[in-house]
C-alpha positions as CSV (number, residue, x, y, z in Angstrom):
1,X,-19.5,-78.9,-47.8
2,X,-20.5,-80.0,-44.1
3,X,-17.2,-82.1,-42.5
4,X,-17.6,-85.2,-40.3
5,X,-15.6,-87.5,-38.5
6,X,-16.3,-90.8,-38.6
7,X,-15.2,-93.3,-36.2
8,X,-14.5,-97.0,-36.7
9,X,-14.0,-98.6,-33.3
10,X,-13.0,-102.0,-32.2
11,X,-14.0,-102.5,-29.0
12,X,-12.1,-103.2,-25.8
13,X,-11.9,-107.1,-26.1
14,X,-13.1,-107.6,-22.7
15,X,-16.6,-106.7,-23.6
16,X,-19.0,-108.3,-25.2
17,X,-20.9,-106.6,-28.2
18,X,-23.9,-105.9,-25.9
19,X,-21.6,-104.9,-22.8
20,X,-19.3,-102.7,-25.5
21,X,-22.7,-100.8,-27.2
22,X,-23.8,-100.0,-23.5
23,X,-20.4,-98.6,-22.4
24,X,-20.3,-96.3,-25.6
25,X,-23.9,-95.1,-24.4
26,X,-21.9,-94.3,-21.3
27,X,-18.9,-93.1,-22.5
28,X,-21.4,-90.7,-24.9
29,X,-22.9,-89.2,-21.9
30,X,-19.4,-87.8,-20.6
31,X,-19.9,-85.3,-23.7
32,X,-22.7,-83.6,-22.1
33,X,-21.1,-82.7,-19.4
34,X,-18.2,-80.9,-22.0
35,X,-19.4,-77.5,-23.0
36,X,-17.4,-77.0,-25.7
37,X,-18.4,-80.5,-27.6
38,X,-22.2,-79.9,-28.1
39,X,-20.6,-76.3,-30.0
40,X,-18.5,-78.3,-31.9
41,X,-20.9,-81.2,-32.9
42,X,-24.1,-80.6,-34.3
43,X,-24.9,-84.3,-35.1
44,X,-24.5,-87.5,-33.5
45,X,-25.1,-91.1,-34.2
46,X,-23.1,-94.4,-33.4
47,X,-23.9,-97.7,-35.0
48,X,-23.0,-101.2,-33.8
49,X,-22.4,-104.5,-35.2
50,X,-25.7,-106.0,-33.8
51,X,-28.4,-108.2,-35.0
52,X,-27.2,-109.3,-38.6
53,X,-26.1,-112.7,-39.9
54,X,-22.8,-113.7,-40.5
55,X,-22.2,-112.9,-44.7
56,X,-19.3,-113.0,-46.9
57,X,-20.7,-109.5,-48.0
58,X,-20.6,-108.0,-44.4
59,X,-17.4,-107.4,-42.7
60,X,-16.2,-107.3,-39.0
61,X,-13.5,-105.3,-39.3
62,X,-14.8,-103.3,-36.7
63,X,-17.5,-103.4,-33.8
64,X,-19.6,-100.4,-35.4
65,X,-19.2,-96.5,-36.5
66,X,-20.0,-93.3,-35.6
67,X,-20.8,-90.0,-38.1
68,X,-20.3,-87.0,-36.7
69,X,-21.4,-83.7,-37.9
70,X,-18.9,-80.8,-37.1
71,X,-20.3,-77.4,-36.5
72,X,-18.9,-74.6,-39.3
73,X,-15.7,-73.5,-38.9
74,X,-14.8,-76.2,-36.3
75,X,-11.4,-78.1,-36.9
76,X,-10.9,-81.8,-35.5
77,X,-8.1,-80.3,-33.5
78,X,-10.2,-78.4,-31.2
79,X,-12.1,-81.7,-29.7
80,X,-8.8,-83.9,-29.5
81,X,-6.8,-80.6,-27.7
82,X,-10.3,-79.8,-25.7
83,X,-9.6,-79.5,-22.1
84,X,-12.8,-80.9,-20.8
85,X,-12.5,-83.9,-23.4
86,X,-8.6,-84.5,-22.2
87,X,-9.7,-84.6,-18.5
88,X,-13.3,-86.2,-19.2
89,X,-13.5,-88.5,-21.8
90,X,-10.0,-89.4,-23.3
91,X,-9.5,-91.0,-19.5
92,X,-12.6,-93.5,-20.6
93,X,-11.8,-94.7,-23.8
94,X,-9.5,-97.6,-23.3
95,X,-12.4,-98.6,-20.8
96,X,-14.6,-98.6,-24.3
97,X,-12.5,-99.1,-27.0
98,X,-9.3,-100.8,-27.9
99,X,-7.5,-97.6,-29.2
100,X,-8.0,-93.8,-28.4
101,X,-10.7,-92.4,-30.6
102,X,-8.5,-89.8,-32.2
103,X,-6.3,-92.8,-33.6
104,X,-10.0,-94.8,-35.2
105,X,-11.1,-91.7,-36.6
106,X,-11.4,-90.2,-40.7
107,X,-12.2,-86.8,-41.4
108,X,-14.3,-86.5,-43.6
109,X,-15.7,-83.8,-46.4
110,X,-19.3,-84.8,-47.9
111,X,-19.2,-84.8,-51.3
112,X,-22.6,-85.9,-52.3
113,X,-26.1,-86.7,-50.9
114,X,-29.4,-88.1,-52.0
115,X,-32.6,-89.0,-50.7
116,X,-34.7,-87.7,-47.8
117,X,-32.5,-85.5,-45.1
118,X,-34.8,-87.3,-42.4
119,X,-32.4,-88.5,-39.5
120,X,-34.8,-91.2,-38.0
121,X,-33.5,-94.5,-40.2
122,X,-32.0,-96.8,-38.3
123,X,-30.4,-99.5,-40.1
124,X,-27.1,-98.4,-42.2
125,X,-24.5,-99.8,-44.9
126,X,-21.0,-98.3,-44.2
127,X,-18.9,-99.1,-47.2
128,X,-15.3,-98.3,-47.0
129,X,-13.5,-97.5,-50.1
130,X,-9.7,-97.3,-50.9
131,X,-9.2,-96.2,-54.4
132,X,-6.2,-97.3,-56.4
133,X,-4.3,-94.1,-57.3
134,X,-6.4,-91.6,-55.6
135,X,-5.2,-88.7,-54.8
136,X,-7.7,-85.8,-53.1
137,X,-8.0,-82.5,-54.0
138,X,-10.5,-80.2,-54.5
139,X,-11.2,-81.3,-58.3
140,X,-10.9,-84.9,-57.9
141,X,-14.2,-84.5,-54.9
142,X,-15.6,-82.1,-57.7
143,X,-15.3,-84.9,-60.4
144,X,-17.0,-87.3,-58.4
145,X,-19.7,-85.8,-57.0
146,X,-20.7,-84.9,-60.5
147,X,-20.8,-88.4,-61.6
148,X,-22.1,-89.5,-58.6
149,X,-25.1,-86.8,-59.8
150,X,-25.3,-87.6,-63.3
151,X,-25.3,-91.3,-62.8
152,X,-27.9,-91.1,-60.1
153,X,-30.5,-89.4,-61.8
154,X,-32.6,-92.4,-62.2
155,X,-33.9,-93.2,-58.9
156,X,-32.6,-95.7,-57.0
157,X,-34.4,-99.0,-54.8
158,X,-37.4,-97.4,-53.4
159,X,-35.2,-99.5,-49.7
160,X,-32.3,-96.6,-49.9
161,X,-34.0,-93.9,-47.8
162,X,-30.8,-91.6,-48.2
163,X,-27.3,-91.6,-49.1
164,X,-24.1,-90.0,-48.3
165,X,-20.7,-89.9,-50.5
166,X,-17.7,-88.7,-48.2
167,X,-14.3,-87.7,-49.4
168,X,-11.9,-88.9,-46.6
169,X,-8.9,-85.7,-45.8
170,X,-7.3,-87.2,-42.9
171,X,-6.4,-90.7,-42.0
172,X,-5.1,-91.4,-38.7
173,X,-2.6,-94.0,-39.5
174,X,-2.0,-96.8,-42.5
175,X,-4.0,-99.3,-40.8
176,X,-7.6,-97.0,-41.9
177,X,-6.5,-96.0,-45.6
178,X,-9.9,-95.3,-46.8
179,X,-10.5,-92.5,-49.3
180,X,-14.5,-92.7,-49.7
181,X,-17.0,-93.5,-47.2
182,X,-20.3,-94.1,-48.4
183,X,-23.5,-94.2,-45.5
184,X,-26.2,-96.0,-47.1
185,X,-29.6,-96.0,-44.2
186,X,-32.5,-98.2,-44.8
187,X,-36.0,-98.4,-42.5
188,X,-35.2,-102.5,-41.6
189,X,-32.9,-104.5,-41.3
190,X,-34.2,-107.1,-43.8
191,X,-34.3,-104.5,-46.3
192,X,-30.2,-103.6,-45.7
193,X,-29.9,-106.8,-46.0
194,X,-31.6,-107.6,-49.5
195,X,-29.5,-104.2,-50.6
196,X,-26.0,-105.5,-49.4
197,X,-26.4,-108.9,-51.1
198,X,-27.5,-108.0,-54.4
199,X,-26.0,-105.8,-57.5
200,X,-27.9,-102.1,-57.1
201,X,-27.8,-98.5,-58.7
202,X,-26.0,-96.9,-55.7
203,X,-22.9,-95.2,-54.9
204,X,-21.2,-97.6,-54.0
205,X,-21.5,-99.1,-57.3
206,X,-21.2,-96.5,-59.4
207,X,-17.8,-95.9,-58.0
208,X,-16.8,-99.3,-58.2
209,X,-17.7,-99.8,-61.8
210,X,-15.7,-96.0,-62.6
211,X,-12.3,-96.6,-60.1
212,X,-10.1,-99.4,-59.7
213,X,-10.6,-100.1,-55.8
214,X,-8.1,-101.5,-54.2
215,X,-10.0,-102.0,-51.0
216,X,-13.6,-102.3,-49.6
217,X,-14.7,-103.2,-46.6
218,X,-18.5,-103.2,-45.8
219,X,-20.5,-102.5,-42.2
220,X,-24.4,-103.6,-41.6
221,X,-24.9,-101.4,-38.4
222,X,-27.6,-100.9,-36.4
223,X,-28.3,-97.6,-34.7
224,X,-27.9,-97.7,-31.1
225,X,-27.3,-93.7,-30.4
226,X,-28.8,-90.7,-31.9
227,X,-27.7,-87.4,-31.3
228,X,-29.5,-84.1,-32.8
């Protein structure tokens, strides 16, 4: 099952959303010029808080996301130890963000995925689950991904373009106790938004209707940085 990391930044409150989204552009660039990162990502793409309506369904928790795709066999060790990213791009991130990366970032395991594999959609629905009792191993992310199959047979808004269930296995610190991440990408923005205000048939419901959740937190994200 491919492993991700998925970052949930706040950004460095000096900038503004637009100022923060075109200092993460820049701060993204530093990675080209580490040749050990493009090994051990394969996939790129950071999101922002941008262009959506205030909603008591949409949170701000944070000022966007990124999902990363690691390359098999890497470990999340080998960027945060990484010489080049030590001397190149941990030196920028308080310039970006209001935290170091490593300490805004879940690793991830995906556990379930539906819908086209086309990476071109540009509008997403982050939901962030903490699950009351949960507990990961291997047959809990077994058990869930086949309800998450057996539930979803049926096909889902013709909106969803796809869908991705992860099981969190690291969390950097109390404050980001998430145990499932759910990317849900659309084609508009007005269609994220008739998803994320009304009752649907996707993951993120299923699991709420099987698990007692705790927690939930949901992002409407725009995509501002697309890595392949």
């Amino acid at each position: 099952m491919p492993k991700h990391l998925i970052y949930l930044p706040k950004r460095n409150p000096n900038l503004s959303i637009d100022e923060f989204i075109t200092a993460w552009k820049e701060h993204s660039q530093l990675g080209k010029t580490c040749s050990n990162v493009k090994k051990f990502i394969t996939n790129a793409k950071q999101c922002a808080r941008i262009g959506y309506p205030r909603s008591e369904n949409i949170s701000e928790a944070y000022d966007g996301a990124a999902i990363l795709t690691l390359s098999e066999g890497t470990q999340s060790a080998q960027i945060w130890d990484d010489p080049e990213v030590l001397a190149i791009m941990k030196p920028d991130e308080l310039r970006v963000f209001n935290d170091y990366v490593k300490n805004f970032t879940l690793e991830t395991t995906s556990i379930f995925k539906k819908y086209s594999s086309d990476q071109t959609h540009s509008h997403c629905l982050i939901h962030l689950l903490s699950i009351n009792g949960y507990q990961l191993s291997d047959q809990i992310n077994q058990e869930l991904s086949s309800l998450l199959k057996h539930q979803s047979k049926s096909d889902g808004p013709d909106i969803i373009k796809q869908e991705i269930v992860h099981a969190v296995t690291h969390q950097p610190s109390d404050l980001y106790s998430y145990d499932i991440v759910v990317e849900t990408w659309f084609d508009s923005k007005e269609d994220a938004l008739l998803f994320v205000n009304k009752k649907n048939l996707s993951a993120s419901s299923i699991l709420a209707e099987r698990f007692a959740i705790k927690k939930e937190i949901k992002l409407l994200l725009t995509v501002t940085h697309n890595r392949t």
